[in-house]
Each structure stands twice: as C-alpha cells, then as structure tokens.
DRENDO-1510 file (C-alpha; in Angstrom, 1 decimal, always signed):
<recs>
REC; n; res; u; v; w
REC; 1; UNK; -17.8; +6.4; -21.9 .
REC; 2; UNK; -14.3; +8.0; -22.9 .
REC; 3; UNK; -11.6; +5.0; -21.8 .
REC; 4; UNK; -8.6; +7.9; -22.1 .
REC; 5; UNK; -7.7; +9.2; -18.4 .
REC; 6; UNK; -8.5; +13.1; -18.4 .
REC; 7; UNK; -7.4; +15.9; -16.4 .
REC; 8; UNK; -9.9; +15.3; -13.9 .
REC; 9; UNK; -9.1; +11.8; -13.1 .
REC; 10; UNK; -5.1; +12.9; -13.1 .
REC; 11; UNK; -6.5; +15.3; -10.5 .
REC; 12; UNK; -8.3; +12.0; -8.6 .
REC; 13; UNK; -5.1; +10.2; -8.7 .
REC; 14; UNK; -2.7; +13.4; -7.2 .
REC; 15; UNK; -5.2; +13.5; -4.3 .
REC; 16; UNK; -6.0; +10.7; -3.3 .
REC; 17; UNK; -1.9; +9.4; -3.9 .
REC; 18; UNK; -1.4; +12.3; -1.7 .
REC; 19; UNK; -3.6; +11.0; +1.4 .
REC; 20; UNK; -2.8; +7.5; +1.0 .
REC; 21; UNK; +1.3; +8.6; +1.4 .
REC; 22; UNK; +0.0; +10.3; +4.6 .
REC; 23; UNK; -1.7; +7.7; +6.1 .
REC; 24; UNK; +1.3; +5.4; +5.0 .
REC; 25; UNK; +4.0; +7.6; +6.8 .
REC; 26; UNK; +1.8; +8.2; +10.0 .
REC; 27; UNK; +1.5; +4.7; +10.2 .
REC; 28; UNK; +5.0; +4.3; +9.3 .
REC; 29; UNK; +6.1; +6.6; +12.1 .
REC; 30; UNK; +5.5; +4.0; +14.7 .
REC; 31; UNK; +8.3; +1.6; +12.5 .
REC; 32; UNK; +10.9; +3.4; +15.4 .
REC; 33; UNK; +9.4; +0.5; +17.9 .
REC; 34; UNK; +11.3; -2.5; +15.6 .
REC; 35; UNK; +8.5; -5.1; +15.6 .
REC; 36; UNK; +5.8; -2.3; +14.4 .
REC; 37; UNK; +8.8; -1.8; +11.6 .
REC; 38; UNK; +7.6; -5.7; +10.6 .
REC; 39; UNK; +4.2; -5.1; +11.4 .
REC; 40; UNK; +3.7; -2.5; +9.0 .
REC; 41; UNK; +2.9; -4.2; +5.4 .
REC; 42; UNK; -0.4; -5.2; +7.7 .
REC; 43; UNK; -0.9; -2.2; +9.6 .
REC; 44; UNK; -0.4; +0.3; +6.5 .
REC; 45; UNK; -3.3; -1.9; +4.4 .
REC; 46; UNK; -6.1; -1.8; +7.0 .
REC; 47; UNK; -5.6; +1.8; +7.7 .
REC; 48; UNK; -5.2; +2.6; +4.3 .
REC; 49; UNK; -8.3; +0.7; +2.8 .
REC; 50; UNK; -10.3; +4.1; +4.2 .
REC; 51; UNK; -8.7; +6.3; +1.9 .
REC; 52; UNK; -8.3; +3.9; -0.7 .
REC; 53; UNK; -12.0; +2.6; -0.7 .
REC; 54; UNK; -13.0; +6.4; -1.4 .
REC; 55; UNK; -10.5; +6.5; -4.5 .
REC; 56; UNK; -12.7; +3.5; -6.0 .
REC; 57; UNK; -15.9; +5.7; -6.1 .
REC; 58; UNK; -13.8; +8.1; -8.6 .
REC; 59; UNK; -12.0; +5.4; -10.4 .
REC; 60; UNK; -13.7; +4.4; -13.6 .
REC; 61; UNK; -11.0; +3.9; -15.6 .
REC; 62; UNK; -7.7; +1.4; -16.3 .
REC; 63; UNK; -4.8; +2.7; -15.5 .
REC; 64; UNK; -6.2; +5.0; -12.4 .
REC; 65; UNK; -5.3; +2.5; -10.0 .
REC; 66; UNK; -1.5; +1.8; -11.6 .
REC; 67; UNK; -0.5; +5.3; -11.8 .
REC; 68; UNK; -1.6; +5.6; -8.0 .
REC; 69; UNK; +0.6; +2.4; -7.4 .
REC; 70; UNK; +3.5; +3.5; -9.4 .
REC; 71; UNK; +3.1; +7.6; -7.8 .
REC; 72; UNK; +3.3; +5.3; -4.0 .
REC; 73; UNK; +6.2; +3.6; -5.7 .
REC; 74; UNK; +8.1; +6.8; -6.3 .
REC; 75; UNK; +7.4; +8.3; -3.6 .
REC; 76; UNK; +8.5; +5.8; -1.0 .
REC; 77; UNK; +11.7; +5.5; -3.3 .
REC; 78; UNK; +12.3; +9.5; -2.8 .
REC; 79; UNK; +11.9; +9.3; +0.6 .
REC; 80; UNK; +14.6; +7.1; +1.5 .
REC; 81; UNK; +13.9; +3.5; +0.6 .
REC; 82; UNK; +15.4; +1.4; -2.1 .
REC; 83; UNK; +14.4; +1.3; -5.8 .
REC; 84; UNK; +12.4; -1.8; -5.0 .
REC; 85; UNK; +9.3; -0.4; -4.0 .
REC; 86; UNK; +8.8; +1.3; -7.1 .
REC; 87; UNK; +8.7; -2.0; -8.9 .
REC; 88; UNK; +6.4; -3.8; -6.6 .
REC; 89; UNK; +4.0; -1.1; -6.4 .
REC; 90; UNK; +3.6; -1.4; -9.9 .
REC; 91; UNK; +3.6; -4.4; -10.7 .
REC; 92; UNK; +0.9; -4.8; -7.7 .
REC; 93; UNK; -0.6; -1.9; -9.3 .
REC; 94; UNK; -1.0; -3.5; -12.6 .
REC; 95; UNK; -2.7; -6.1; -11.3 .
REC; 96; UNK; -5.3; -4.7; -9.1 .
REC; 97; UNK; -6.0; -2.3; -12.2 .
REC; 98; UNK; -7.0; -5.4; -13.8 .
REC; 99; UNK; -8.9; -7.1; -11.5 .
REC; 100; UNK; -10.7; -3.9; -10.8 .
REC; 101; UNK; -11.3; -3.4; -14.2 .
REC; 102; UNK; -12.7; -7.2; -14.7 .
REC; 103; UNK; -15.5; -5.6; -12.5 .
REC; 104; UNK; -16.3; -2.5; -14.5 .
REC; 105; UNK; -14.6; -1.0; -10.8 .
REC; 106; UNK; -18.0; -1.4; -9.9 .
REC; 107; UNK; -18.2; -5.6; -8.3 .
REC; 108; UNK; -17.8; -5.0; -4.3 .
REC; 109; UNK; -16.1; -8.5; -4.2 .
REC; 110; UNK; -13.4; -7.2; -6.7 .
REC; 111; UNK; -12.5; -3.7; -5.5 .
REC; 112; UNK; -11.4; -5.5; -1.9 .
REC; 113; UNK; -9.4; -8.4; -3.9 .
REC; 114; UNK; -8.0; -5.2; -5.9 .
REC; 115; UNK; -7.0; -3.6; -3.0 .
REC; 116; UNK; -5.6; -6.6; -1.2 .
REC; 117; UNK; -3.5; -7.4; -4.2 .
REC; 118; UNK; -2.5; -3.5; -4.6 .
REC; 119; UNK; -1.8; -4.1; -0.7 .
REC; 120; UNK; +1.2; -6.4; -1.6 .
REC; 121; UNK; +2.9; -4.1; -2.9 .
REC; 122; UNK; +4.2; -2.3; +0.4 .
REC; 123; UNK; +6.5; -5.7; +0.8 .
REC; 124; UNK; +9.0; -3.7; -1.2 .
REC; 125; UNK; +10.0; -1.8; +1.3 .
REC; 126; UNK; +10.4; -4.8; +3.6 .
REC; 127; UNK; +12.1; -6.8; +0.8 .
REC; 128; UNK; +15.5; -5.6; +1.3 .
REC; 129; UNK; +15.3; -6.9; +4.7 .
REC; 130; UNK; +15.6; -10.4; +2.8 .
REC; 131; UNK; +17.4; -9.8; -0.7 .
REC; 132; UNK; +20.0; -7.7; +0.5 .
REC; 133; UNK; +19.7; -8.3; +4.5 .
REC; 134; UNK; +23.3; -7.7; +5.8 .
REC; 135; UNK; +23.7; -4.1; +4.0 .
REC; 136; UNK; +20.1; -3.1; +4.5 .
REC; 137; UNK; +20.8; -4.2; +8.5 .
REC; 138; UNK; +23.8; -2.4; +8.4 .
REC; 139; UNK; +22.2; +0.9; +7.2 .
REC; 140; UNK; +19.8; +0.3; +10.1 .
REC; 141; UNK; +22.5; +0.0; +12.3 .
REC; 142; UNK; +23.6; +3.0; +11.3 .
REC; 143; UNK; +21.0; +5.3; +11.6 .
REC; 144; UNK; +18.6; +3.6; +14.3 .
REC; 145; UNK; +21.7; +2.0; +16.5 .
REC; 146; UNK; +23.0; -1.3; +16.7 .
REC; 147; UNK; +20.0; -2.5; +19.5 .
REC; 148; UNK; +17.1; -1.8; +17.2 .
REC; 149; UNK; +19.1; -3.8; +13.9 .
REC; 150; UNK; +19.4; -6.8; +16.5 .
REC; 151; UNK; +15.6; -6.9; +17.1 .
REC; 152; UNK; +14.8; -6.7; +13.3 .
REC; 153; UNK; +17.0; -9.2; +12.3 .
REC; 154; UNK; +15.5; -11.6; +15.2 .
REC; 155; UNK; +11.8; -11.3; +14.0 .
REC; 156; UNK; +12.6; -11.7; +10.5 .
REC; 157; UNK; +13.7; -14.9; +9.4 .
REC; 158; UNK; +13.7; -16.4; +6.0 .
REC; 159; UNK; +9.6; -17.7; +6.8 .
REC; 160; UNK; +8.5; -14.3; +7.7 .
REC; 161; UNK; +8.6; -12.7; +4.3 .
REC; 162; UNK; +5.6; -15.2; +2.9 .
REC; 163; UNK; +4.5; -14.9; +6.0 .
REC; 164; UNK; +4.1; -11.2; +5.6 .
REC; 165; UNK; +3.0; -11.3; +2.7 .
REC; 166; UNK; +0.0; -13.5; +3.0 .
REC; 167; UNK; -0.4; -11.1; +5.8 .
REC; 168; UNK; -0.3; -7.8; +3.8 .
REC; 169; UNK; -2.9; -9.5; +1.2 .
REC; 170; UNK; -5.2; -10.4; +4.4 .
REC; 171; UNK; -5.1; -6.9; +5.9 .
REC; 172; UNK; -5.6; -5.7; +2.5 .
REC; 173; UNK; -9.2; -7.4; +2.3 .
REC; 174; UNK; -9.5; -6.5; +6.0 .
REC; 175; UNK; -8.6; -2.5; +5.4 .
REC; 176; UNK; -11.0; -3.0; +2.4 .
REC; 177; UNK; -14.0; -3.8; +4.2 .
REC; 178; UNK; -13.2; -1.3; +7.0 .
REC; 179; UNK; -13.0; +1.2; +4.0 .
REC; 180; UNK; -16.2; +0.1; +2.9 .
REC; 181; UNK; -17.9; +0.2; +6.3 .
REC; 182; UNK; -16.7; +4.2; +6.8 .
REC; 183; UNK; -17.2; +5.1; +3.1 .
REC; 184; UNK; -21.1; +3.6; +3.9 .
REC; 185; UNK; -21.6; +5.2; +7.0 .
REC; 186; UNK; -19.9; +8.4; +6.7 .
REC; 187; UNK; -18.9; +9.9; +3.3 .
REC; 188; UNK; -22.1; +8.7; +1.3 .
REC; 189; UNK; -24.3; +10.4; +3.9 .
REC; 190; UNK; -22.1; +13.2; +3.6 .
REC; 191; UNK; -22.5; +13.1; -0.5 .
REC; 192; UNK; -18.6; +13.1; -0.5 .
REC; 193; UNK; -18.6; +9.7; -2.3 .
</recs>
C-alpha cells in the first residue's frame, strides 16, 4: 500500500474537518449559558466521536489524523480564539496519529484511545482561561458582560483544568464508543462506511 497521502485522502480530511468544525460550533453554541462554556471540552468529544469514528474507516494512513487536528487547530484560531489551540490540536493530533497508526488504524481498542487523546486537544481553547486568566476574563467581560465573566471565573479554579482534562480524555473514549455504536448500526448498513 502507497504510505504518501493522495488527493483522495486530502479530500477525506477537508470533509470530514468540515463536519467535525460543525458539530464543534453547534455544540459550542450553547457556551452562551457560562457553565456549558466549561462543560464543553466534554460535551464537544462525545458528540464529536460520531463524525470522527466515520473519518477512521477512511483513514489508512499517518498523517490523516494530524492534518485533521492541526486544520481544527486553525480553524478555531480563525474564528476567534487564541493561537493556542492551534498547538494543542497538533500536538494531540500527532499523537493520536501514532497511536492509531500502532494499530494499522484498524485495532478497535486504539482508534477510541486515538480519539480520546485527539479529544484533549479542545483544552486549548479553555487554556487561556488559566495561563492568561485576567485578560482572557476581561475580553469575556467585554463581549458577554461582566455577570457571565463572574460565573466563569467561579467554576474555574486552578483544579478544574486537570480536572477537565481527565474529563475531555474520558468523553473522548465515551464519544468513541457512541461513534462506534452509530457507525455499526447506521452507516455500515447504509454501505456509507
């Protein structure tokens, strides 16, 4: 099998970047009620394990995965958020390539791990929250009013970044299965995957 990534897989990656970002900013829409803003490095995993799940049936080779990451990465960075997600995307990226990849991105067990490591890498949008907290709370203040900065600052103390991120890893395995359960039931009875 040719290793190089072709056209067709390019054309994989576009796609399927293109619904994950769409389930990411529906999700992300209900980040105007402040906790569901905290909530959503686990909510945006087990929704997105759906979409996700189907990418791994036309992944089979490295770098598929990473490019998707770093696309998300850009994307979120475009949008409005800080530089940080582009890193953490990738790097997360990177390493669910590789774990994927240790399976053949054919082991069951892997692809969830994969995707719950890939999964992490939505704390880079929350990270500002921690590393630059009184400008990023400010900017908040700013645009979604004093009130709403109050609440975010009160749920997020130092603890609730690992916290988060255990959770985003958890909901990635979660997402994962769900994404394998639907993918099972609906798209290979369909012949879509």
């Amino acid at each position: 099998m040719n290793e190089n990534l072709d056209v067709r897989d390019l054309i994989n990656v576009g796609i399927f970047t293109a619904i994950y970002i769409i389930v990411v900013f529906i999700i992300g829409m209900i980040g105007y009620i402040p906790i569901f803003l905290v909530l959503l490095p686990i909510l945006v995993p087990i929704v997105g394990g759906i979409p996700f799940m189907l990418f791994i049936t036309k992944v089979k080779k490295f770098g598929m995965v990473t490019i998707m990451a770093l696309l998300v990465g850009l994307i979120m960075f475009i949008s409005g958020h800080t530089w940080i997600p582009i890193l953490t995307f990738l790097i997360f990226g990177i390493l669910a390539d590789l774990i994927m990849k240790s399976g053949d991105y054919q082991s069951s067990i892997k692809s969830v791990i994969g995707y719950a490591i890939f999964s992490v890498g939505i704390m880079g949008n929350m990270l500002p929250l921690w590393v630059l907290r009184d400008s990023f709370l400010s900017y908040l203040s700013s645009g979604m009013g004093t009130e709403y900065a109050n609440v975010i600052a009160s749920v997020t103390p130092t603890w609730a970044f690992f916290v988060l991120i255990i959770g985003a890893f958890i909901a990635g395995i979660l997402g994962a299965i769900i994404g394998k359960k639907v993918l099972k039931k609906h798209f290979k009875r369909a012949n879509i995957a």
